[in-house]
N, C-alpha and C positions, 0 to 999 in steps of 0.2 A: 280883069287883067290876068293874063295867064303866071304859070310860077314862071319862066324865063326871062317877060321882061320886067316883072315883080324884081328878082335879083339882078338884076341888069341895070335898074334904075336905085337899087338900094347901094349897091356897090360895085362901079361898073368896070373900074378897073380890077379889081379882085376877080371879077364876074371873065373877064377878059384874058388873063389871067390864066384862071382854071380853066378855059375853053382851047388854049394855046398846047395848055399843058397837055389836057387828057385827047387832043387832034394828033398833035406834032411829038411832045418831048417822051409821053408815057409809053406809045406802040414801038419807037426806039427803043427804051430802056429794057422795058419787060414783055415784049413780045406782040404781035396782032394775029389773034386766029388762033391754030391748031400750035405753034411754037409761047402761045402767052404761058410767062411763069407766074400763077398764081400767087402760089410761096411767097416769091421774092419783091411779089408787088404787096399783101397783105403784110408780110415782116416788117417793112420799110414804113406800110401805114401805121402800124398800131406803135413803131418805133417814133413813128414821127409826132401824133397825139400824144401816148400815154395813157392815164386814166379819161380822158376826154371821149363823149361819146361821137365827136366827130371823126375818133378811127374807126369808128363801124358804122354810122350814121351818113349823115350828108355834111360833106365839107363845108357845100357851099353857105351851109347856115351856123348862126352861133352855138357856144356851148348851151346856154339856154333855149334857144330854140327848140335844138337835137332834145333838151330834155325836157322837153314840155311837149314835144313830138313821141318820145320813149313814155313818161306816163301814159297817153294815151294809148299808145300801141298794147302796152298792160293792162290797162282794162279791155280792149278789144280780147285778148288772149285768154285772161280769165272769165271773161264774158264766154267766151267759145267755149272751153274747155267744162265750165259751168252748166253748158245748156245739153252738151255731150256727157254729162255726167262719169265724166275724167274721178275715177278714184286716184287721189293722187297718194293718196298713202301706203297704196299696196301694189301703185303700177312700176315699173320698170320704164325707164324714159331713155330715150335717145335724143341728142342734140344737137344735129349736124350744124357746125360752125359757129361751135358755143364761143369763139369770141372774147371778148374781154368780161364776160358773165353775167351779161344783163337776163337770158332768162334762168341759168343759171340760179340766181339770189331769188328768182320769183318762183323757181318750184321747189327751191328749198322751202319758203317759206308758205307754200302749200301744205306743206308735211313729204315733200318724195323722200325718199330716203335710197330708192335704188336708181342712181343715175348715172349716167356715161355722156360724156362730152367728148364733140373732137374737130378739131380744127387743120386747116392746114399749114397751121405754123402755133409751133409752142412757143411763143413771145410770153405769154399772158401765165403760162400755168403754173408758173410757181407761185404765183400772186392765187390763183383759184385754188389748188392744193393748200394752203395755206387756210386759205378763208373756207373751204370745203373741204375738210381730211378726210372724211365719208365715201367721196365720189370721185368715179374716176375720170381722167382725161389723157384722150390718147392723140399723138402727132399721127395725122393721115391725109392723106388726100381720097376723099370720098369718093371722085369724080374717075378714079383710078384703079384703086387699090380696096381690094374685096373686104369687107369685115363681115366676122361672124359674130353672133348673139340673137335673142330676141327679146322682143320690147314691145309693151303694152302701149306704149304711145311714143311716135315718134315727131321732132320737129325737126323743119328746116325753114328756118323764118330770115327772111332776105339773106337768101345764097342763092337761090336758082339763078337770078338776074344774073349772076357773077357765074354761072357755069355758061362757057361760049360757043361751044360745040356741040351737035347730036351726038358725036362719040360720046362724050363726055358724061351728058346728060341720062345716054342709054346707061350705061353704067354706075351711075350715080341710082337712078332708078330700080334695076334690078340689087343694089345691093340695100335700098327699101323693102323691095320685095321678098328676097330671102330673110331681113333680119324682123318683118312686122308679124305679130302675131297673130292668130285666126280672129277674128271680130275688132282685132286691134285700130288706132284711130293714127291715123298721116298729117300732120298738119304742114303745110307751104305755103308760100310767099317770094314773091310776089306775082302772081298772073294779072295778064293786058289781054286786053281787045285785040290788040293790032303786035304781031311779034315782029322781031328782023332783029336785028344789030343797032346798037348804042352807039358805046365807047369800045374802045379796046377791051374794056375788062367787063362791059355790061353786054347783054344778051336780053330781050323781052323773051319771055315764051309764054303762049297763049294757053288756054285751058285745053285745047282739042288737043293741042302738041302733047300733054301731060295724059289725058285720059288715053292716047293710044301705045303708050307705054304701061298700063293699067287697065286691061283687058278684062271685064268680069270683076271690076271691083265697083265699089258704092259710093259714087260720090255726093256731097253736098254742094248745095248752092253756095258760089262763094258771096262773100260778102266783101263790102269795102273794108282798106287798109291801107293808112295813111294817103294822105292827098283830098 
């Protein structure tokens, strides 16, 4: 049974519901294409959860779900990061769309001690400032706006989907590129088989899309995640 009509038969008007919204009400609200305001769609989400992993997760599943879906995803992560023998204690991290801090809390308790987070909405940072005084977090739009530093390891784990344009995407990427360090390790999420357009605010992009923006670099085999 595929996941759509898995959730379709689990809750079908919910399911109905959400299909209305992210077709019809969402491309009105906050944009479709090269006009979508990310900001103002992700502020309104994580305004609208809370501490709930379905602001950053998938709506369409419960709190439990999302977080029986988020353990696994953390072992997947430190599984990686383990087999790459990620010094975590001495690396420098970047975390594009650290979000309400889920990996956050898991490279703390790696041991990182040098990390930067950044999102494109500070909804969430007084709460992460708070619980992480150590480390910093910065309001940016990645997909935009240039940052400088470098980083021993950088992630961006489910935000590509959410970048919708090549402009975008080129940009987003080169400021990987300036900010990773020589032998340094990239980790993303999520690449498909088959790219094109979603929803208003999702974007598939394939692994060739991603390798030709990374010309001369090493990549690994990816592996599955989530699904």
């Amino acid at each position: 049974m595929s996941d759509i009509l898995s959730r379709f038969i689990k809750n079908p008007f919910g399911f109905i519901k959400r299909v209305i919204y992210k077709k019809f009400i969402g491309p009105r609200k906050y944009g479709n294409g090269s006009d979508y305001d990310a900001a103002r769609y992700w502020e309104d989400r994580l305004s609208k959860y809370g501490d709930s992993l379905r602001g950053v997760g998938d709506e369409g599943k419960s709190d439990r779900e999302n977080i029986e879906e988020y353990a696994r995803d953390e072992k997947t992560f430190c599984d990686v990061c383990n087999g790459l023998d990620i010094d975590f204690k001495n690396a420098s991290v970047l975390d594009i769309g650290c979000g309400t801090g889920f990996y956050t809390d898991i490279l703390q308790r790696q041991g990182v001690k040098d990390y930067t987070g950044i999102d494109i909405t500070s909804h969430y940072f007084e709460k992460l400032r708070e619980r992480y005084p150590d480390y910093k977090f910065i309001k940016k739009d990645f997909t935009s706006e240039k940052h400088e530093g470098e980083y021993d390891l950088i992630i961006m784990i489910e935000v590509l989907e959410h970048i919708v344009n090549d402009d975008k995407l080129d940009s987003a990427m080169e400021n990987v590129k300036r900010c990773l360090k020589k032998n340094g390790v990239f980790l993303i999420s999520s690449i498909w088989e088959k790219g094109g357009r979603h929803m208003f605010y999702v974007r598939k992009w394939t692994l060739d899309e991603i390798k030709e923006r990374f010309e001369g670099y090493l990549f690994s085999e990816p592996i599955p995640f989530r699904g």
